[in-house]
C-alpha positions as CSV (number, residue, x, y, z in Angstrom):
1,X,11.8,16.0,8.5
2,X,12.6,12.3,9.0
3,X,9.1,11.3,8.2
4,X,9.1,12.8,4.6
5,X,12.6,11.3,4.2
6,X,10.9,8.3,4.7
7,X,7.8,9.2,2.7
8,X,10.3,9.4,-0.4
9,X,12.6,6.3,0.1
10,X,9.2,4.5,0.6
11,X,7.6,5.7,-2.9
12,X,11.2,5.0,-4.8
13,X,11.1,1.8,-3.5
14,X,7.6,1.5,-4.9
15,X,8.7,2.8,-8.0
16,X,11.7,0.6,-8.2
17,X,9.1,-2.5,-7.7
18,X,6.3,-1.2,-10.2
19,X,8.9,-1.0,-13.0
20,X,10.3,-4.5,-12.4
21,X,6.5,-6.1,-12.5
22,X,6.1,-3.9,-15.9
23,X,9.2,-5.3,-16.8
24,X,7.9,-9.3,-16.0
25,X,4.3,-7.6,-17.2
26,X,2.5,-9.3,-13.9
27,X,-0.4,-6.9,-14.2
């Protein structure tokens, strides 16, 4: 249970950082 908790705060944080370098377009 704690690991997929930590699966999905993981992959927002990803999210969270793929929009900001979309947002600065560093791709």
């Amino acid at each position: 249970m704690i690991h997929l908790f930590l699966l999905g705060e993981i992959s927002i944080l990803w999210g969270a950082l793929e929009l900001d370098c979309m947002q600065v377009t560093c791709h």
